[in-house]
N, C-alpha and C positions, 0 to 999 in steps of 0.2 A: 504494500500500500504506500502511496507514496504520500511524505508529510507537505499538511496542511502550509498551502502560501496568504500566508495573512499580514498585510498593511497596519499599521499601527498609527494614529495621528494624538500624537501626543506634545504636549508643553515640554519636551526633554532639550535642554539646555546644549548648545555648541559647544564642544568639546574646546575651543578658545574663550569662551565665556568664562571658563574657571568659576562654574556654578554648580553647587549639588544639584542633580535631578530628583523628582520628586521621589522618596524614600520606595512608595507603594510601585511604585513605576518600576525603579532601576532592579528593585528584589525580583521583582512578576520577569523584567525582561532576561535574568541571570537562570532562573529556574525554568525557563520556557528555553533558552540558548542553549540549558545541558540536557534537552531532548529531541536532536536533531532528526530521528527517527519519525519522529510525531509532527513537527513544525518546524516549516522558515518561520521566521520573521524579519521585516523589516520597518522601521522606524520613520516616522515622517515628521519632520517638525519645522522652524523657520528659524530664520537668524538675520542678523544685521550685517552688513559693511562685506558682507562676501566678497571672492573675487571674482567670483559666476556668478551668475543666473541659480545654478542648480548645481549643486556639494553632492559630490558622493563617497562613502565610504566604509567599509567591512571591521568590525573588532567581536575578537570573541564569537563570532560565527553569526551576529547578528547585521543586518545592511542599514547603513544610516543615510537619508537623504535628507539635506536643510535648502530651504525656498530661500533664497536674498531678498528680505522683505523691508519695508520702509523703517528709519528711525523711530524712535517713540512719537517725540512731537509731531512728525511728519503724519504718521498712524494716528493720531490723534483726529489732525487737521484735516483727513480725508473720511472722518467718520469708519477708521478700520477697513473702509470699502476695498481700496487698493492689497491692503495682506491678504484681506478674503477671499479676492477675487483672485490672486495670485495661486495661492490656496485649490480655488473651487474647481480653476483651470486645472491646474499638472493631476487632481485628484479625479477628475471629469475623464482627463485622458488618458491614466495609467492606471486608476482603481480596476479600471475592469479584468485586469490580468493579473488579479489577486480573486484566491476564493473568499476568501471576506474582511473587510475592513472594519476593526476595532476605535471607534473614538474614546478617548479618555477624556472627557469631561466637556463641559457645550462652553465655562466662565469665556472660554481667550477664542470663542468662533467656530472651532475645530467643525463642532458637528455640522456648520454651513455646509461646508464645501461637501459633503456626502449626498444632500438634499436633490430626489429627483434622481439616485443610481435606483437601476432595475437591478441590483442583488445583494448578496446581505450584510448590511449596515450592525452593527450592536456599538451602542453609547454607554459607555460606564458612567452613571451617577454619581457626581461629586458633589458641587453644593449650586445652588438659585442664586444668582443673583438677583433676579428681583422678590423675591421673598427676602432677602436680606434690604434692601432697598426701604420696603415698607418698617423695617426696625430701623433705619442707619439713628441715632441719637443725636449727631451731631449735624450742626447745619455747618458742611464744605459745599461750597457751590462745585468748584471741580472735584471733589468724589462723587458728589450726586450727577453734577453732568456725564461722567465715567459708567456709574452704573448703570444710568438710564438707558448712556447708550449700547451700554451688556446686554441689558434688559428686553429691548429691539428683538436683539437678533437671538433671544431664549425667546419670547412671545411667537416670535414668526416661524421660527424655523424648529421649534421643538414638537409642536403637534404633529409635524412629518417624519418624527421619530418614530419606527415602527417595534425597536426591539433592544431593551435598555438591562443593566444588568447592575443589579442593585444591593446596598446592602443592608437600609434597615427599612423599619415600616413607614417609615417620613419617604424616606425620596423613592419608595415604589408608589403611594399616595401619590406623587407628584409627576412620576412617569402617567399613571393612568388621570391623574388630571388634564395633562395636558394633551393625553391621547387615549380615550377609552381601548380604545382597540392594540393598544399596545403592549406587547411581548414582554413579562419581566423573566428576569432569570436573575436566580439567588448568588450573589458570592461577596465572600469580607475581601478585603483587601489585603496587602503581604504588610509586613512588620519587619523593621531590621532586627536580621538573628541577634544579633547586641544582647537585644534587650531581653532574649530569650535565657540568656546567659547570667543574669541580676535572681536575688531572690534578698528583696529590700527589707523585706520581715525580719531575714534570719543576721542583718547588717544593722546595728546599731548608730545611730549619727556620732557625731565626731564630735559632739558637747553634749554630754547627759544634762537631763534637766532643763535645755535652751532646744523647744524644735525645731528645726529649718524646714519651713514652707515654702511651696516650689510652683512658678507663675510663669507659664512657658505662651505667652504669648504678648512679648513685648508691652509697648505704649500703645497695640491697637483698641478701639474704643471697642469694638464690635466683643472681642474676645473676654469683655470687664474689667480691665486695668482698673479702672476707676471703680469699679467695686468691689477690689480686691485688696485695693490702699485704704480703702474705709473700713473693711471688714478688718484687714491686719490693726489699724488705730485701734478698735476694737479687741482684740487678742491680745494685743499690747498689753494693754491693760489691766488687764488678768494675767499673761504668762510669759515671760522675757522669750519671746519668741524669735525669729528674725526669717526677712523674705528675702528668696532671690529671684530676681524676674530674667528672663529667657526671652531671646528673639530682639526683633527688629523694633530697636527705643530709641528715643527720645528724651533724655536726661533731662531736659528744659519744662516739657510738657509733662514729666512726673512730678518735679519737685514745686513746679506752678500748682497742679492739684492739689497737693499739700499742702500748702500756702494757702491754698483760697479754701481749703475745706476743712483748715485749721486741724489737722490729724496731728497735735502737739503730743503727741505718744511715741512715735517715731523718730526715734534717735537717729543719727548718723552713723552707727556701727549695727544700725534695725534694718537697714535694705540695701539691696547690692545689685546694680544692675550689672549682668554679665554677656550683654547681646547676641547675637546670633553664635552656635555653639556645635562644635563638631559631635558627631556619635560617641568616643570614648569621654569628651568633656560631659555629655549632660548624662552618660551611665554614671560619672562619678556625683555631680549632682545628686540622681536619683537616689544614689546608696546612702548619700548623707542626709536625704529629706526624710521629714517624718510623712509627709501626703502631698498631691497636687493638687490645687485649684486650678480649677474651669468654668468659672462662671459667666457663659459664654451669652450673647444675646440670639443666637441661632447657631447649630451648629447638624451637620446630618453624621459623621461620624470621626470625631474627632483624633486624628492619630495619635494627638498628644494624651490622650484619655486611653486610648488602645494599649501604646505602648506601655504606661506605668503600668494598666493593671496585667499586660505579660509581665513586669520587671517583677510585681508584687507591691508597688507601691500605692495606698491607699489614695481613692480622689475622692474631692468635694464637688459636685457641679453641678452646674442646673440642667434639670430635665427637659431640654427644647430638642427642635426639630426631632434628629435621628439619637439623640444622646441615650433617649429612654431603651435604645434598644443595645447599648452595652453597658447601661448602671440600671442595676434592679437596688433601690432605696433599702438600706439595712442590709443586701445580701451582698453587693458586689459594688458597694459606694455607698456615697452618703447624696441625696439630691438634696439641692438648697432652692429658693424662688431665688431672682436675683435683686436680691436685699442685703444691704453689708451687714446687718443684726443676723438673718437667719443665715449666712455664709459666715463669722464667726461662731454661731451658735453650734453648730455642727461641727467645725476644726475643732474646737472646746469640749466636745465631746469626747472625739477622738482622744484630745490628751488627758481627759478624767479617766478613758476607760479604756485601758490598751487589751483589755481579752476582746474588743468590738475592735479594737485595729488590725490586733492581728487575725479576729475571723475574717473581716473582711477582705485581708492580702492575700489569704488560702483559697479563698471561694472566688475572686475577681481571677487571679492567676490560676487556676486551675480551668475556667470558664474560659479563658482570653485565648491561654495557650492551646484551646483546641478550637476555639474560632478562627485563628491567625495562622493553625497551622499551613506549613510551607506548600508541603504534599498534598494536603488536601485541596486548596487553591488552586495550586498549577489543576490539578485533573480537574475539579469545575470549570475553569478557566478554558479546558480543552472541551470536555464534556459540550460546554455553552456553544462551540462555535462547530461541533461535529451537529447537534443536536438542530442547530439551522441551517447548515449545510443539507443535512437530511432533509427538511421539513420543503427545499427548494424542490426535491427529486419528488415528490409527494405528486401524485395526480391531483385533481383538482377535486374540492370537497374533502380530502383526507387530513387538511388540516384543523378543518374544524374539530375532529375527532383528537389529535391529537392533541390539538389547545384545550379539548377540556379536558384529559389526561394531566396536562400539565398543572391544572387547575387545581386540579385537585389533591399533588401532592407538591403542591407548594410549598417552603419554605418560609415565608414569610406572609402576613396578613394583611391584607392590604387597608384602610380605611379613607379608602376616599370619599366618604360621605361625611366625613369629619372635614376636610379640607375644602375651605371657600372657594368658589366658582372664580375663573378667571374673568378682568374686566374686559 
């Protein structure tokens, strides 16, 4: 049998970017690379200042091709039309000589350019932009003009999504919102083995008595910074704690919140911003934290939530979008509303009552590590795209039969009757 030739369009970074590629991405395309028997793959993605038109290039047995696509501002200024269109072309003209084309995620356009092939399409569900859109808290006029114009091309072009491939019960609601008739298929995403390698339970922090709280999503507003510096004022005050915050900050715009929200609890040896952070920096991190906070304003399945609870390390966060479907409240996390009282009240739990800590680092990390597994992945992963492969060869009328097969041993639950109607 000869393996599967499948297309890939993904946000993965020029190897001259000197960028991580997305964690879930770089794992899935390692594990798919050591089964050559079973599957090509090749990678399709964009870049800037090329010296072509069209990059091509082979590593580790996978095919990489990047599109010379416009600057940022340029991409701006053209309403993204020009990368899309660039995009829509070489994928118009070369998709067809693949058996199927995988999109990872609709935020950066990808799934335009598929819009309108006769064959088979699957989009991995990542996150809404315009569901986040409708929370953003802060008035940017250029973020809001940004997502709007995200928003465009999820509104127009996602209903012609025929077959999406999901992982919790939020963004398959969201597939079949925006397309009743729409294909879901079940699978988590990959996890750096790292993390598989941690068991944060059986690691003690590195100051008895002082826990280190652990906030991996920079100075972004969406992710709760801001309700996370309230909720620690808060902690403070009760337990010489101390925070380190993770990712892409803003030292100006922490220490202004503070200032204007009078968090007079927090010391200057109370928080530590440590910015964006390689793999072995935030395992050490994790082993010294006593839990993570995520007190996100929307999230569909947060990796940073994923990975601690493979490490074993306990999280706090709010139960939004996809969240609910890897923290079950008291078994495998603690959910909080996002309030800085009920997001301290809950870490303050944790440190009155370490037999609830460490239940819940046994039960998240026992849970996580067979949601995440490696093997199991890859063969859904395969599974999903032999399984519409088939469904093309099907005579006509034999799919209905087999969609409600599939129906019926679904995976996941859908609730789209809980999800408001698009405008």
């Amino acid at each position: 049998m000869k393996p599967l030739n499948i297309l890939w369009l993904a946000a993965h970074p020029h190897p001259r970017a000197n960028e991580a590629g997305a964690p879930w991405v770089v794992s899935l395309i390692r594990q798919l690379a050591a089964r050559p028997a079973e599957v090509a793959l090749t990678v399709l993605g964009v870049a800037t200042g090329l010296p072509v038109p069209v990059e091509h290039y082979e590593e580790q047995g996978v095919r990489y091709i990047y599109l010379n696509t416009p600057e940022r501002r340029e991409d701006i200024r053209t309403l993204f039309r020009r990368r899309v269109a660039l995009l829509r072309a070489y994928v118009q003209a070369h998709g067809p000589a693949y058996d199927l084309i995988h999109v990872h995620g609709c935020e950066s356009q990808l799934h335009v350019a598929t819009a309108g092939l006769a064959m088979p399409v699957l989009l991995s569900m990542q996150g809404i932009v315009w569901e986040n859109l409708k929370l953003l808290p802060e008035i940017s006029p250029i973020r809001r003009f940004l997502w709007l114009l995200a928003s465009y091309y999820e509104l127009r072009y996602l209903p012609q999504v025929r077959d999406t491939s999901c992982r919790t019960t939020w963004d398959a609601a969201m597939s079949r919102r925006f397309n009743p008739a729409c294909r879901v298929h079940h699978n988590w995403e990959m996890i750096r083995p790292a993390f598989f390698e941690l068991d944060c339970a059986a690691t003690p922090g590195p100051e008895p008595g002082r826990p280190h709280l652990l906030f991996v999503g920079g100075s972004q507003t969406m992710k709760g910074y801001r309700q996370v510096l309230e909720a620690f004022d808060l902690i403070r005050q009760q337990v010489p704690a101390k925070l380190t915050i993770v990712g892409q900050t803003e030292p100006e715009v922490v220490q202004q919140h503070i200032k204007r929200k009078k968090l007079t609890a927090i010391g200057p040896d109370d928080l530590e911003l440590r910015g964006m952070q390689n793999t072995a920096a935030l395992q050490a991190l994790m082993q010294e934290s006593f839990c993570l906070l995520h007190p996100s304003y929307l999230d569909n399945s947060p990796n940073t939530v994923c990975e601690a609870q493979v490490a074993g390390l306990p999280v706090v966060v709010t139960l939004v979008g996809g969240v609910g479907s890897l923290v079950t409240h008291e078994r495998t996390g603690l959910g909080a509303r996002l309030d800085p009282r009920d997001i301290a009240d809950q870490v303050l739990r944790l440190c009155r009552d370490e037999p609830l800590r460490q239940r819940l680092s046994r039960q998240a990390m026992r849970v996580a590590r067979a949601r995440h597994d490696p093997a199991t992945i890859t063969q859904r992963t395969l599974d999903i795209y032999r399984t519409m492969l088939a469904r093309e060869r099907l005579p006509e009328g034999a799919e209905i039969v087999v969609a409600a097969a599939e129906l019926q041993t679904a995976e996941v639950a859908l609730s789209v009757a809980a999800v408001p109607q698009l405008p």
